[in-house]
gemmi code that builds the backbone of each chain (N, CA, C; Angstrom):
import gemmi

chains = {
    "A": [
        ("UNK", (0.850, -1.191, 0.000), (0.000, 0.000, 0.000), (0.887, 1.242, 0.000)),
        ("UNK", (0.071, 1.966, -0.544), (1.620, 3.448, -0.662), (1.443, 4.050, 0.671)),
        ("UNK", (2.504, 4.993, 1.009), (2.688, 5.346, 2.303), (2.338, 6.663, 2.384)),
        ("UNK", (2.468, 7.227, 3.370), (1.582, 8.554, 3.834), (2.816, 9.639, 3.164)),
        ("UNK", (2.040, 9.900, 2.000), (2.554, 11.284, 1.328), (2.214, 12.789, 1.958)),
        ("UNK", (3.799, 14.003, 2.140), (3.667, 15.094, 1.981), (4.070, 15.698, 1.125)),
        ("UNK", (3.830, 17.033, 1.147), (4.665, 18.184, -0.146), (4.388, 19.207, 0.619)),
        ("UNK", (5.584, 20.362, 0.580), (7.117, 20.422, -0.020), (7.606, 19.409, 0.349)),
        ("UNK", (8.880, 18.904, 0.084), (9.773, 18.069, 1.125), (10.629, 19.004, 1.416)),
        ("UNK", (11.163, 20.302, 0.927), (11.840, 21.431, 1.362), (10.796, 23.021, 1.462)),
        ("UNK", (10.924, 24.037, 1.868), (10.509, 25.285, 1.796), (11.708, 26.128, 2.981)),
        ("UNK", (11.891, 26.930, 1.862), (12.552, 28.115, 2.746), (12.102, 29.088, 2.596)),
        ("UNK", (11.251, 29.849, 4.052), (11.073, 31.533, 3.787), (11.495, 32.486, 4.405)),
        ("UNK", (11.076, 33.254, 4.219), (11.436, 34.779, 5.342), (10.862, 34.787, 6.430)),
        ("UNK", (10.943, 35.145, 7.960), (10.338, 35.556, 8.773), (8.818, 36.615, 8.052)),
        ("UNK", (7.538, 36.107, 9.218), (6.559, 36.779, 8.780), (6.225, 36.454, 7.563)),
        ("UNK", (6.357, 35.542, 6.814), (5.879, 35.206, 5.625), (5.192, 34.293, 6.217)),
        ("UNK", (4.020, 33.147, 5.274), (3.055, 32.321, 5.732), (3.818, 31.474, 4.598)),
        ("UNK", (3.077, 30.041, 4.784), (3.557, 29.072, 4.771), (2.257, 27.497, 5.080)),
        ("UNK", (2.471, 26.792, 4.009), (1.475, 25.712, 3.864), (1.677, 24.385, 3.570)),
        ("UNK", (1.215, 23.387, 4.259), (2.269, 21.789, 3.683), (0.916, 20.896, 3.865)),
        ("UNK", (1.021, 20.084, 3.418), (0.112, 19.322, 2.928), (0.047, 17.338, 3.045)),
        ("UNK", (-0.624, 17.113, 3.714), (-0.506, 15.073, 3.798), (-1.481, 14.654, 3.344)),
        ("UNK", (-1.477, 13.831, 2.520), (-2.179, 12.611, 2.048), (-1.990, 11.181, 3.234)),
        ("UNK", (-2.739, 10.834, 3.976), (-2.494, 9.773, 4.568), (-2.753, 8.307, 4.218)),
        ("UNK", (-2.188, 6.985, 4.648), (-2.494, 5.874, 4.106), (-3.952, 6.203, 4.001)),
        ("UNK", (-4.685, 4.954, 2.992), (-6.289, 5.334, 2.705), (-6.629, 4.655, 3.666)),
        ("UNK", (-7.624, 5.289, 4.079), (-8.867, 4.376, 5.433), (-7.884, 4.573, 6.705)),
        ("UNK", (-7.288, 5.482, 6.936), (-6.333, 5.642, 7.950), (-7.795, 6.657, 8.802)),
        ("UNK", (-8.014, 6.418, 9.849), (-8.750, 7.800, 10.176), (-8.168, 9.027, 11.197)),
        ("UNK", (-6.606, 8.652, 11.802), (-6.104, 9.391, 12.724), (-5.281, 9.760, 11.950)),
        ("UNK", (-5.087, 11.095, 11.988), (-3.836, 11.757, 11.442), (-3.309, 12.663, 12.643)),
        ("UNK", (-2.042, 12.896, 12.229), (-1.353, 13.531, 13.167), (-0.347, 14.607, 12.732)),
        ("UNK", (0.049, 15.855, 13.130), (0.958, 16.661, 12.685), (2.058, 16.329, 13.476)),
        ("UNK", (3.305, 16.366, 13.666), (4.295, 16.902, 14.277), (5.283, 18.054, 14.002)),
        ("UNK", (6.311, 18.381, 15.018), (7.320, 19.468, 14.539), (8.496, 18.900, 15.406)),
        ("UNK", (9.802, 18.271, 14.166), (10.520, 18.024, 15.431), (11.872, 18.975, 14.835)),
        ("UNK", (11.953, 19.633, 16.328), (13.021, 20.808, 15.908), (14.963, 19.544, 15.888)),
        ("UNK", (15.112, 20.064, 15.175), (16.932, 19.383, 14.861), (17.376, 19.070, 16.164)),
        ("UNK", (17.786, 17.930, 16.209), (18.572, 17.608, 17.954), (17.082, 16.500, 18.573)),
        ("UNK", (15.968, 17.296, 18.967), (14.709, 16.607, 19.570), (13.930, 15.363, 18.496)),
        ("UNK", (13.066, 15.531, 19.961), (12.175, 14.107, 18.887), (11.035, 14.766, 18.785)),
        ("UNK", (10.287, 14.075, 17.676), (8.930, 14.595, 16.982), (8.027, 14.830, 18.651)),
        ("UNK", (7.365, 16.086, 18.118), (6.346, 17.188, 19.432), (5.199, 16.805, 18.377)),
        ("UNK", (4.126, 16.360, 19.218), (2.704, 16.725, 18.847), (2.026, 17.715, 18.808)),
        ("UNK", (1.732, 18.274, 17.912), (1.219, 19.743, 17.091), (-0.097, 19.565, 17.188)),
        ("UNK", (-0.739, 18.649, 16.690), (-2.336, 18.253, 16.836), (-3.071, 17.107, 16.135)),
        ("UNK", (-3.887, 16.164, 16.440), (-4.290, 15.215, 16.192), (-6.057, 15.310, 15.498)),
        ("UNK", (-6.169, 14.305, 14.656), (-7.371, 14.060, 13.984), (-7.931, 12.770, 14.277)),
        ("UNK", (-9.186, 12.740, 14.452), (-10.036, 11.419, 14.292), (-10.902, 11.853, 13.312)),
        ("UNK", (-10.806, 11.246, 11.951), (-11.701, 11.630, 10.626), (-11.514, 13.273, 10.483)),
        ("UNK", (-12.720, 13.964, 10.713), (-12.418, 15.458, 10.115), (-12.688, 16.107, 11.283)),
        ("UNK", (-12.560, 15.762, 12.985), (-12.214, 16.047, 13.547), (-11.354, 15.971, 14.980)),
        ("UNK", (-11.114, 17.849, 15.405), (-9.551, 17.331, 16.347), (-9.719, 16.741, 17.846)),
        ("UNK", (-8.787, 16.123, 18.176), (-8.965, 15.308, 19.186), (-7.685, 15.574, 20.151)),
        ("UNK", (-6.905, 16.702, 19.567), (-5.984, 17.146, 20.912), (-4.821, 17.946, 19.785)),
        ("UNK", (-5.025, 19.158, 20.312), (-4.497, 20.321, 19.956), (-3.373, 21.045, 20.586)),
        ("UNK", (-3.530, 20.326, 22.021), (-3.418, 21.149, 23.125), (-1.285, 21.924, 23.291)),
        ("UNK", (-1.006, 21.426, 21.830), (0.477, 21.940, 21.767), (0.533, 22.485, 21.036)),
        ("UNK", (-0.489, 23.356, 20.181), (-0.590, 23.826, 18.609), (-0.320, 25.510, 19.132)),
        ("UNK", (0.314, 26.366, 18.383), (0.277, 27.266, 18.622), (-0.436, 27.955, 17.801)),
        ("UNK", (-1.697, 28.528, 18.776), (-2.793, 28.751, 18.046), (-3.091, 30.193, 17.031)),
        ("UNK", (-1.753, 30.928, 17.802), (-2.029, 32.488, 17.146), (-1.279, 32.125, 15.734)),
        ("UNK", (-0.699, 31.182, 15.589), (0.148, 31.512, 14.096), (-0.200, 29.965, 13.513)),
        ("UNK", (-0.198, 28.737, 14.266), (-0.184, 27.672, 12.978), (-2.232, 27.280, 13.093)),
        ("UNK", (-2.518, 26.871, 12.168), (-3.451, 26.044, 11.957), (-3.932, 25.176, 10.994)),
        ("UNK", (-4.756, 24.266, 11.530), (-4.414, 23.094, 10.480), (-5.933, 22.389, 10.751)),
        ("UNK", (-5.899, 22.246, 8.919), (-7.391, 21.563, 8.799), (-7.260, 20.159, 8.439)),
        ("UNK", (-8.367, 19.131, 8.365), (-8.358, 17.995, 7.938), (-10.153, 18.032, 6.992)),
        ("UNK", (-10.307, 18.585, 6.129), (-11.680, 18.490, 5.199), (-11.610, 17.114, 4.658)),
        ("UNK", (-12.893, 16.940, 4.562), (-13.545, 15.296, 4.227), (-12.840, 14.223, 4.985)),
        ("UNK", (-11.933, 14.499, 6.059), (-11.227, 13.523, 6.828), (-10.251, 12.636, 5.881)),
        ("UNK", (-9.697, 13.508, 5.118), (-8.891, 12.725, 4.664), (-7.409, 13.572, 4.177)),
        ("UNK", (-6.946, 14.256, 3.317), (-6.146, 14.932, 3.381), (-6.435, 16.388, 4.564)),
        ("UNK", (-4.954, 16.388, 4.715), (-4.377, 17.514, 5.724), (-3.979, 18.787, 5.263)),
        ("UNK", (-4.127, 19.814, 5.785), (-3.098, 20.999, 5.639), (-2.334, 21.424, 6.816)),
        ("UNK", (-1.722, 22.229, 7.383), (-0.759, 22.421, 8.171), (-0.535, 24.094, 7.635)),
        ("UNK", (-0.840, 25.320, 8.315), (-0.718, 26.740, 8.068), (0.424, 26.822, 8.981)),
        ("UNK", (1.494, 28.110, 8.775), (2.151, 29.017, 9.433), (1.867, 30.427, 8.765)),
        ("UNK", (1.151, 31.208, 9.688), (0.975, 32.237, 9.337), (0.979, 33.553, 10.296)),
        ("UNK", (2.090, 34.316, 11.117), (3.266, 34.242, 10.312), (4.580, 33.717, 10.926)),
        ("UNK", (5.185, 33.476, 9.779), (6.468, 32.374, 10.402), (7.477, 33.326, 11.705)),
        ("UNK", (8.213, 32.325, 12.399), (9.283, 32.693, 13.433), (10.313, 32.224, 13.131)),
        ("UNK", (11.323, 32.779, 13.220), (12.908, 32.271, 13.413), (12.360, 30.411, 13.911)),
        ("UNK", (12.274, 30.512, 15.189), (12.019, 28.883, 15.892), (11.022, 28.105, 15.234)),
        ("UNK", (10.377, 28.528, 14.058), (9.369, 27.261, 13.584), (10.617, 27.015, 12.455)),
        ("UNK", (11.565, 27.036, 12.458), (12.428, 26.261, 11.602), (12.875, 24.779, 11.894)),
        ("UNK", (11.805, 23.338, 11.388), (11.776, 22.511, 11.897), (11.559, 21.234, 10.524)),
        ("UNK", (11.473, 20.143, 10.671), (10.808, 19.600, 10.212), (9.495, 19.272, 10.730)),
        ("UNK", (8.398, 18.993, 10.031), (7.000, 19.011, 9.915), (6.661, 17.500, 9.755)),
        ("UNK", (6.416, 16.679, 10.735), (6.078, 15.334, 9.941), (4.301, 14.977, 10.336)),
        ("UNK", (4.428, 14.297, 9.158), (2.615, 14.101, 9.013), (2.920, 12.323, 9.231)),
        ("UNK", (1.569, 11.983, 10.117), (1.907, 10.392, 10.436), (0.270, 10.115, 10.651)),
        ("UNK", (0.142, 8.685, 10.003), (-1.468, 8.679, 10.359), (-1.554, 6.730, 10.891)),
        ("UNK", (-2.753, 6.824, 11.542), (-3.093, 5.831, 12.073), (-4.354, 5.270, 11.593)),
        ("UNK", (-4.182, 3.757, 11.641), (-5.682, 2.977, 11.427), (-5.727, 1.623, 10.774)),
        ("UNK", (-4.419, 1.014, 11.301), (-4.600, -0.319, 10.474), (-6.097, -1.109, 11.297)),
        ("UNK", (-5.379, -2.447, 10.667), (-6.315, -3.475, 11.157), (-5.335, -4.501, 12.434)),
        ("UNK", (-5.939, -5.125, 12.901), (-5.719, -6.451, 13.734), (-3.883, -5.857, 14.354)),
        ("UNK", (-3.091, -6.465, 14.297), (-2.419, -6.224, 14.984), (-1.365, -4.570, 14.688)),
        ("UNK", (-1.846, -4.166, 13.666), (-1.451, -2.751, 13.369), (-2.033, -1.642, 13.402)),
        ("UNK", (-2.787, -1.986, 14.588), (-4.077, -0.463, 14.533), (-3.372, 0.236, 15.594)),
        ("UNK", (-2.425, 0.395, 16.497), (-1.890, 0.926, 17.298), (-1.138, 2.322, 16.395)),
        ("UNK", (-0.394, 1.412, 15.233), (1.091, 2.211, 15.063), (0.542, 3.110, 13.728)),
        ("UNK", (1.712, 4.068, 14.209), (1.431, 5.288, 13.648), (2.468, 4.929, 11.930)),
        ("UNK", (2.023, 5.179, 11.039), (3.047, 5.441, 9.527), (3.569, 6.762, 9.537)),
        ("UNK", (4.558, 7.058, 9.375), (4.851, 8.427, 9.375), (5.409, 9.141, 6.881)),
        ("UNK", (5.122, 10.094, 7.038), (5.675, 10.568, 5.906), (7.046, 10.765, 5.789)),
        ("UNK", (7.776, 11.505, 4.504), (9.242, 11.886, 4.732), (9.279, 13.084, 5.413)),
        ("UNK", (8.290, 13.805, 5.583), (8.592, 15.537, 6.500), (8.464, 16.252, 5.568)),
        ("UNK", (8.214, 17.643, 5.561), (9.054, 18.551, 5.306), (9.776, 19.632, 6.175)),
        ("UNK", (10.708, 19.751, 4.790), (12.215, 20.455, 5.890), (11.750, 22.336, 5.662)),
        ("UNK", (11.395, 23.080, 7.288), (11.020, 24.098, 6.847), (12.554, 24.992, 7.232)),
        ("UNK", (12.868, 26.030, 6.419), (14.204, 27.265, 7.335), (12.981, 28.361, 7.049)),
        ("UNK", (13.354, 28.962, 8.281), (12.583, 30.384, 8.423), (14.063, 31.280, 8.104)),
        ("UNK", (14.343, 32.440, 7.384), (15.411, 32.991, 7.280), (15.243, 34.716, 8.122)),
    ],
    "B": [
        ("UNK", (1.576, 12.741, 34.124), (1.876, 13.077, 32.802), (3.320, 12.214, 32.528)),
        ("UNK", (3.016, 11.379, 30.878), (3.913, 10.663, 30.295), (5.021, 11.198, 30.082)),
        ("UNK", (6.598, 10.274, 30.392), (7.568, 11.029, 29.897), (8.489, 9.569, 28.893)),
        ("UNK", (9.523, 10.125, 28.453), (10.468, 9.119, 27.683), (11.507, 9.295, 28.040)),
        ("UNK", (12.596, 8.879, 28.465), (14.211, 9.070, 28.557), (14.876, 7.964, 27.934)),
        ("UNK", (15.507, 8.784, 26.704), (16.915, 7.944, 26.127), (18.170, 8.593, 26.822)),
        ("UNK", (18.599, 8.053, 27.722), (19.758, 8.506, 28.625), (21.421, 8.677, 27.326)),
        ("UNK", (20.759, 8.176, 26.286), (22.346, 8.258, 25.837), (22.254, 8.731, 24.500)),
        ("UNK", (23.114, 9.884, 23.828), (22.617, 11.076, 23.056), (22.996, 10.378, 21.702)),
        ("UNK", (24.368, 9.382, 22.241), (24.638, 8.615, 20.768), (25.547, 7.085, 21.354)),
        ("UNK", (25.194, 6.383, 20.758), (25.683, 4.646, 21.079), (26.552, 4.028, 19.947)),
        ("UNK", (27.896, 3.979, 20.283), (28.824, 3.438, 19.075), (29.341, 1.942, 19.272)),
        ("UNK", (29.534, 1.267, 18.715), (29.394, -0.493, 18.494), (30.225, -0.851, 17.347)),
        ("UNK", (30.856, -1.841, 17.234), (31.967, -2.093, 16.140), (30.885, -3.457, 15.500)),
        ("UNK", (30.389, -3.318, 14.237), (29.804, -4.121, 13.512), (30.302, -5.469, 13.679)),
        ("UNK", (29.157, -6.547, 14.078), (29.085, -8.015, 14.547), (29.058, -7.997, 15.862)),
        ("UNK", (29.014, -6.722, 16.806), (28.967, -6.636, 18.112), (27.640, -6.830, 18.752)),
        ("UNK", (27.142, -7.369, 19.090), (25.456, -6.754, 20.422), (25.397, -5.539, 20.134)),
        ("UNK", (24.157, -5.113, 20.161), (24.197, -3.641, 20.746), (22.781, -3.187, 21.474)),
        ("UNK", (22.878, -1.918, 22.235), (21.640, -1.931, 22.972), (21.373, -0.315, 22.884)),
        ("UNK", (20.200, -0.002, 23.359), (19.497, 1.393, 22.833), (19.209, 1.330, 23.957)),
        ("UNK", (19.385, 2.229, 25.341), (18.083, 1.929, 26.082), (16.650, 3.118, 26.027)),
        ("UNK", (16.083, 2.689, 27.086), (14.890, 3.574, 27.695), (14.015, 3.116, 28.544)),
        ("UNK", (13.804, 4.117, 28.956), (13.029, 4.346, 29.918), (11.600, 5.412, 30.133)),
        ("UNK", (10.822, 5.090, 30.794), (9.508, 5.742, 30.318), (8.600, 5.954, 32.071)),
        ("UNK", (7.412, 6.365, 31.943), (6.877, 7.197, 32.530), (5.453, 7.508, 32.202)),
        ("UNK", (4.538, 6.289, 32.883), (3.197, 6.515, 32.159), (1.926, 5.739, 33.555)),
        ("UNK", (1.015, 6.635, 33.206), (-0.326, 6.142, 34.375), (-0.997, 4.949, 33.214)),
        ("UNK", (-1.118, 3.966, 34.010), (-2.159, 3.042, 32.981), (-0.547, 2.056, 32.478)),
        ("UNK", (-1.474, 1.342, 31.872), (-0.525, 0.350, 30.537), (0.097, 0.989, 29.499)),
        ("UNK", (1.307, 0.403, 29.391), (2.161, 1.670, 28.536), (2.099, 0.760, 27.172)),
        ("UNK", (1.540, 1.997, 26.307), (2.109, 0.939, 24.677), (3.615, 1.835, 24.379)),
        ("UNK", (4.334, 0.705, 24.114), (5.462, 1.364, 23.509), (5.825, 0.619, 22.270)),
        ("UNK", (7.070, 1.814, 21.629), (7.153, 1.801, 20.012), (9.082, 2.161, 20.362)),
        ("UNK", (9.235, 1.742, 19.097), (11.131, 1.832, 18.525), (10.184, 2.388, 17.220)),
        ("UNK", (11.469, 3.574, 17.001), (11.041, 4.141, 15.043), (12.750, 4.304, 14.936)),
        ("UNK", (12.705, 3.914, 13.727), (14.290, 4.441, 13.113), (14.066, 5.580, 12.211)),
        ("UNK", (15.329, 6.351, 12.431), (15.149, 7.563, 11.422), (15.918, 7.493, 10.848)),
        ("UNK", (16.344, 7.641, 8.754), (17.686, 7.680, 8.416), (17.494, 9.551, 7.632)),
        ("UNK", (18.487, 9.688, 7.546), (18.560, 11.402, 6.780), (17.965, 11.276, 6.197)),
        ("UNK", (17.328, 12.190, 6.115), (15.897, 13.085, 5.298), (14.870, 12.239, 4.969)),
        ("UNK", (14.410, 11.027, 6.292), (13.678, 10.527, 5.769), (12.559, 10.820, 7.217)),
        ("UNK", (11.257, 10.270, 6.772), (10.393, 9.992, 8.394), (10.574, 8.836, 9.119)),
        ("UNK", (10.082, 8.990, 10.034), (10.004, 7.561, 10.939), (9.748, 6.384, 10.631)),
        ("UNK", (10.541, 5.493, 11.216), (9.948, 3.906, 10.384), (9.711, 3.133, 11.595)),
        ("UNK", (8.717, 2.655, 11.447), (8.494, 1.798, 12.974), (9.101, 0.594, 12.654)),
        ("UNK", (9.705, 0.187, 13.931), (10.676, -0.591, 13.960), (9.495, -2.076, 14.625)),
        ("UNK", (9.204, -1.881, 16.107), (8.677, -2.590, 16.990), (7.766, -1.911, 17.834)),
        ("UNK", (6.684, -2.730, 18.313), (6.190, -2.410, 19.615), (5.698, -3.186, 20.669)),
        ("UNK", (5.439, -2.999, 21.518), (4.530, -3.454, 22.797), (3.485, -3.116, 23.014)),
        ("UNK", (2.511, -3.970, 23.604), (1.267, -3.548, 24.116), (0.620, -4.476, 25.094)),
        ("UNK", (0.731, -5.638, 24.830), (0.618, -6.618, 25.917), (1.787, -7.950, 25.327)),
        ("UNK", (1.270, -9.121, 26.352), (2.213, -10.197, 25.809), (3.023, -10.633, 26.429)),
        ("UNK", (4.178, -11.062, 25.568), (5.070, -11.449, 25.816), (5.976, -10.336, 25.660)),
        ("UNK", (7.126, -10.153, 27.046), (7.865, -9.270, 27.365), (9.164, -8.923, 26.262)),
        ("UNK", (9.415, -10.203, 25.604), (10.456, -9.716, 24.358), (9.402, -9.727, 23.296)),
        ("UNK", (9.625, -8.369, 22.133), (9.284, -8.311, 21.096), (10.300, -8.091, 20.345)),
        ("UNK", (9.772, -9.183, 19.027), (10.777, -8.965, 17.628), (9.843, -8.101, 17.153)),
        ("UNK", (10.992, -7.182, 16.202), (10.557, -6.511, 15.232), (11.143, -6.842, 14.080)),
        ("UNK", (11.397, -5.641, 13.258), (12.146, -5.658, 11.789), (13.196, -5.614, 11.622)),
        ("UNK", (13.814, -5.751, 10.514), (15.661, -6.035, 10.583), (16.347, -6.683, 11.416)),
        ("UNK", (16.073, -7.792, 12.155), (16.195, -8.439, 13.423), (16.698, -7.629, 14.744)),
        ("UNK", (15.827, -6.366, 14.711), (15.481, -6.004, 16.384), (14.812, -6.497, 17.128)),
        ("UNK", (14.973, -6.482, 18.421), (14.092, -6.346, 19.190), (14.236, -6.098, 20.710)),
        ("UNK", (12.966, -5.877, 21.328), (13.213, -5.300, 22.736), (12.582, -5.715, 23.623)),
        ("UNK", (13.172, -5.411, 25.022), (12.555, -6.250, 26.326), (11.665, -5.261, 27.276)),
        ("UNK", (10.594, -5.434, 27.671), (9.765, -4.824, 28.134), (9.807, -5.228, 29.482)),
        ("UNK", (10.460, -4.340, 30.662), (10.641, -4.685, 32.177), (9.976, -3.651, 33.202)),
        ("UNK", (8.707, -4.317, 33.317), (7.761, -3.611, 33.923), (8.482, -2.931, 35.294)),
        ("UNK", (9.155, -3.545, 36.059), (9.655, -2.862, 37.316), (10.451, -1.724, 36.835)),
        ("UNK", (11.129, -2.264, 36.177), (12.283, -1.290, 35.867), (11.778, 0.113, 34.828)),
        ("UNK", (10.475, -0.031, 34.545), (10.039, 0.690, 33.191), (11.040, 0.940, 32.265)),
        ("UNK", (11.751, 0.223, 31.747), (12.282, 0.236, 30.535), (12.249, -1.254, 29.328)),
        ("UNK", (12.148, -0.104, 28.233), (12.027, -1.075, 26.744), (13.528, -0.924, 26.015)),
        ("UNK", (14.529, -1.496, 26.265), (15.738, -1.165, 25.576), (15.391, -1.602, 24.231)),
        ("UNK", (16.223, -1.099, 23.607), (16.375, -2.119, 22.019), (17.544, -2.843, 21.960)),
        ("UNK", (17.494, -3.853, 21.216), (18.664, -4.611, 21.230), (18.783, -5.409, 19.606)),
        ("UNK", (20.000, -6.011, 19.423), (19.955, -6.042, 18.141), (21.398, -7.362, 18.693)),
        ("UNK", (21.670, -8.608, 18.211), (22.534, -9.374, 18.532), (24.369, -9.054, 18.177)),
        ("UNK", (23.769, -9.030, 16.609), (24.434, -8.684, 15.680), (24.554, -7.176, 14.628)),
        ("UNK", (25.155, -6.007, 14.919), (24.884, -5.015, 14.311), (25.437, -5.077, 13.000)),
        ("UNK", (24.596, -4.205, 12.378), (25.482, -3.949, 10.650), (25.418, -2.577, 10.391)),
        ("UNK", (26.333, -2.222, 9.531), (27.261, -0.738, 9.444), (25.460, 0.208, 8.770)),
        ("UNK", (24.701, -0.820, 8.659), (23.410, -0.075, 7.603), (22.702, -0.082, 8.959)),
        ("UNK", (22.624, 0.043, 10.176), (21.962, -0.031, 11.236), (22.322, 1.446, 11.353)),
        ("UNK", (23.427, 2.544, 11.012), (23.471, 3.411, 11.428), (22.383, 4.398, 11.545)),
        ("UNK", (21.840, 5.116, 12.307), (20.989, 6.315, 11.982), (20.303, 6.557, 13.810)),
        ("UNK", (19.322, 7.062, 13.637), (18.825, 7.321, 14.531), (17.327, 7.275, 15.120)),
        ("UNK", (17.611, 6.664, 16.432), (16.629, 5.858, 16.614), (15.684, 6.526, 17.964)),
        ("UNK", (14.252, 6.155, 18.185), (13.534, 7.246, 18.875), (12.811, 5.820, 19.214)),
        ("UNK", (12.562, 5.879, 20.868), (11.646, 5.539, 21.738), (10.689, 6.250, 21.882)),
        ("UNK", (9.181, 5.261, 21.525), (8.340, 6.280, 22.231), (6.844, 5.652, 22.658)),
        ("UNK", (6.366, 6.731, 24.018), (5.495, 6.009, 24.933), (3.900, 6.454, 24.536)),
        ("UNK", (3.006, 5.698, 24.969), (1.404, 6.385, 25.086), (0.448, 5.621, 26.150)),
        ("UNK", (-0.335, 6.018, 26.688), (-1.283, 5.579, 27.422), (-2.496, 5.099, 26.838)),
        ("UNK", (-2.835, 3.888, 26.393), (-3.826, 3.070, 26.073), (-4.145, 3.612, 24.816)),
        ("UNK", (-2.626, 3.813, 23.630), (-2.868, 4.169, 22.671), (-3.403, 5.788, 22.012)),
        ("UNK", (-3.131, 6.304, 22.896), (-3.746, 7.619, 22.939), (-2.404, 8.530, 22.722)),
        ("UNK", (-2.451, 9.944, 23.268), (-0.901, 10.609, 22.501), (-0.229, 10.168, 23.247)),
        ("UNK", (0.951, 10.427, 21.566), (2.542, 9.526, 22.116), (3.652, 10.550, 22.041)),
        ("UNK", (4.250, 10.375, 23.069), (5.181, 10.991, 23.468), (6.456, 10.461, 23.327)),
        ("UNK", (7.319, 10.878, 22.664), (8.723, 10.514, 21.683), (10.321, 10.905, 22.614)),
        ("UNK", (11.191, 9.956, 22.608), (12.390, 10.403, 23.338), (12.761, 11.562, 21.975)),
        ("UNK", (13.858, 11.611, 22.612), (14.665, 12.790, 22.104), (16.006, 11.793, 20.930)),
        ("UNK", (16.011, 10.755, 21.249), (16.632, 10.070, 20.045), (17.690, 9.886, 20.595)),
        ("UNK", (18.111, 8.319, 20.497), (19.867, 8.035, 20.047), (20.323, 8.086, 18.974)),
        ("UNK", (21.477, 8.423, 18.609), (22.279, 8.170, 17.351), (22.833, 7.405, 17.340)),
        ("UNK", (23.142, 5.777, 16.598), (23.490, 4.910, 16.509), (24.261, 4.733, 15.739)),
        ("UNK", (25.782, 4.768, 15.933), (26.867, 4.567, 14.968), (27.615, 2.963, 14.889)),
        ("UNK", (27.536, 2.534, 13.759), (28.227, 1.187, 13.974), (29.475, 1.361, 12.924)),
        ("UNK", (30.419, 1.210, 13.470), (31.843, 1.093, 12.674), (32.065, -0.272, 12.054)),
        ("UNK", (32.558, -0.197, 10.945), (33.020, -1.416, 9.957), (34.460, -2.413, 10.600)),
    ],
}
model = gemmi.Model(1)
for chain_id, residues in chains.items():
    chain = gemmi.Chain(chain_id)
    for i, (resn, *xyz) in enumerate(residues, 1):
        res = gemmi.Residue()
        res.name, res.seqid = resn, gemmi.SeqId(i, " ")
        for name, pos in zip(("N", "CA", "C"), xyz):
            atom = gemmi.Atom()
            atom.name, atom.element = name, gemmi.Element(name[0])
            atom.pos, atom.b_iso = gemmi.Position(*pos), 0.0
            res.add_atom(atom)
        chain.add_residue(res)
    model.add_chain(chain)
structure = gemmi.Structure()
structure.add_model(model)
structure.setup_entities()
């Protein structure tokens, strides 16, 4: 089965510029998930989906990123407007197998954001 | 509130050696835990997990890890390393499947 696609896999912008990335998750997956894991750390939970809606936000920073999931199936991911520190990778990971793989999460390749 | 500790920032091993990853964790309830490998510029690859069972789990590439309830730790372990094992590897915990909370990563170097 193909694996949980994003795009960009790179973007570089300016401070205060906005900024948009995008996941396709495995099909029939119904949990999706954002992360941000800054260089050095491990992936931070940004905010979570069950179908087309959220189920824990509670690390999202709400004045600048937001992020939709329409028809419960593809993702977006906003920065609007960017900071020096959201210079991170972005990984999109979704959940929903069957029988003994409904636990684990698939993750995408990321994308790599520089704020300049 | 869940935590993860990989006590060791990077783990070096001379290829055909054992090698071990540890961790340690921090959770109310039954802990599911997960191994993901990371190689450059790629995402996470799940390696293994736990959730009930039996206390050793195999995973992929012939890992696997021991689940020691007293001790709360899931090390990884691997018998035999190979120089393609290099990269970096992330423990991580959740409470009855719910959010998961990720170490901070070892870097795993195996020399030829």
């Amino acid at each position: 089965e193909a694996g949980v696609a994003q795009s960009p896999r790179y973007k570089i912008i300016e401070k205060r510029q906005s900024v948009a990335f995008w996941c396709n998750p495995i099909s029939g997956h119904a949990t999706l998930y954002w992360y941000q894991q800054i260089l050095g750390q491990g992936p931070k939970l940004l905010i979570q989906f069950q179908n087309n809606g959220v189920v824990d936000d509670s690390q999202l920073p709400k004045d600048r990123f937001s992020a939709e999931r329409l028809k419960g199936v593809d993702s977006t991911l906003k920065i609007q407007p960017a900071k020096l520190e959201d210079s991170a990778v972005y990984l999109c990971a979704s959940r929903g197998g069957t029988g003994d793989l409904v636990d684990t999460q698939y993750f995408g390749p990321g994308t790599r954001l520089t704020v300049l | 509130a869940q935590s993860v500790a990989q006590p060791e920032d990077q783990v070096n091993v001379a290829e055909g050696n054992p090698l071990t990853v540890k961790c340690t964790y921090s959770v109310s309830g039954n802990p599911y835990l997960f191994w993901y490998v990371q190689y450059p510029n790629r995402g996470l690859q799940f390696l293994l997990k736990y959730i009930t069972g039996d206390n050793l789990v195999k995973g992929s590439y012939g890992f696997e890890a021991e689940f020691n309830k007293s001790q709360t730790s899931f090390h990884l372990k691997k018998p035999s390393a190979l120089v393609s094992d290099s990269a970096l590897y992330f423990c991580a915990v959740s409470s009855g499947g719910f959010k998961t909370i990720f170490g901070a990563g070892t870097r795993l170097f195996v020399k030829a």
